[in-house]
C-alpha positions as CSV (number, residue, x, y, z in Angstrom):
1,X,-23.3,1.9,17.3
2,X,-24.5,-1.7,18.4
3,X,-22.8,-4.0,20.7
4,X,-20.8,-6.0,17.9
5,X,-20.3,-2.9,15.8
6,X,-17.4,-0.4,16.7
7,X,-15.1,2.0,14.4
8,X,-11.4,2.1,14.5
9,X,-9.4,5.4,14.0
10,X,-5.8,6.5,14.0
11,X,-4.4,9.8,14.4
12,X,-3.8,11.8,11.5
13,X,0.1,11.8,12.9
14,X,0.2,8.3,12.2
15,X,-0.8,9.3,8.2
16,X,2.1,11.7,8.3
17,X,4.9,9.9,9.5
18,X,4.3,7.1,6.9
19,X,4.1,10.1,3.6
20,X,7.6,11.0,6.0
21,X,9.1,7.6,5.7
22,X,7.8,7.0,2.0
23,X,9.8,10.4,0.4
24,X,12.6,9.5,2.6
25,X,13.7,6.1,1.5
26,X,13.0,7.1,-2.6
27,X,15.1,10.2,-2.1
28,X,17.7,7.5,-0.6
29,X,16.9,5.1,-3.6
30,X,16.9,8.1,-6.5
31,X,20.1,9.2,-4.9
32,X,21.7,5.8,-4.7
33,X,21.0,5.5,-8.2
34,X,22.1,9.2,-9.3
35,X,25.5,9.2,-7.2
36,X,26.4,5.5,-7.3
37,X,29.6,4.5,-5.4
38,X,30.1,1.0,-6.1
39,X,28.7,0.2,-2.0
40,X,25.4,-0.6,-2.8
41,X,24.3,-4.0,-3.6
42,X,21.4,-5.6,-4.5
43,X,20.1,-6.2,-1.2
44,X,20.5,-2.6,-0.2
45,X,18.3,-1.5,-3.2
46,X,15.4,-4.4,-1.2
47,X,16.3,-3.7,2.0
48,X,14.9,0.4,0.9
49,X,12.0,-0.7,-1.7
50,X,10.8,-2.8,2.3
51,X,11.3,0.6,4.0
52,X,9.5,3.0,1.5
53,X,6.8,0.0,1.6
54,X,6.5,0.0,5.0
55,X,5.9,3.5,5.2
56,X,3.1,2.6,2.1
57,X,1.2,0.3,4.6
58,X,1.3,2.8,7.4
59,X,-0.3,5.6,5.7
């Protein structure tokens, strides 16, 4: 370790929460798409792909 050298870590919670966010919005989107009830628009379907994506970045 030198002075402009240095190692970032996150906690392994941090890992979990986004696998946690990832299965929850597709199990949202495959159940959207199984059960459809006319409600859901386009931007819903977005709106979910952004959240399971999110959860992507995090973990």
């Amino acid at each position: 370790m030198g002075e402009n050298q240095f190692i970032v870590r996150k906690n392994g919670l941090v890992m979990w929460i986004g696998i946690i966010c990832m299965l929850f919005w597709v199990a949202l989107i495959i159940l959207m798409t199984m059960f459809p009830n006319d409600t859901a628009s386009w931007w819903i379907y977005v709106l979910f792909i952004l959240f399971f994506l999110l959860g992507a970045v995090i973990t």
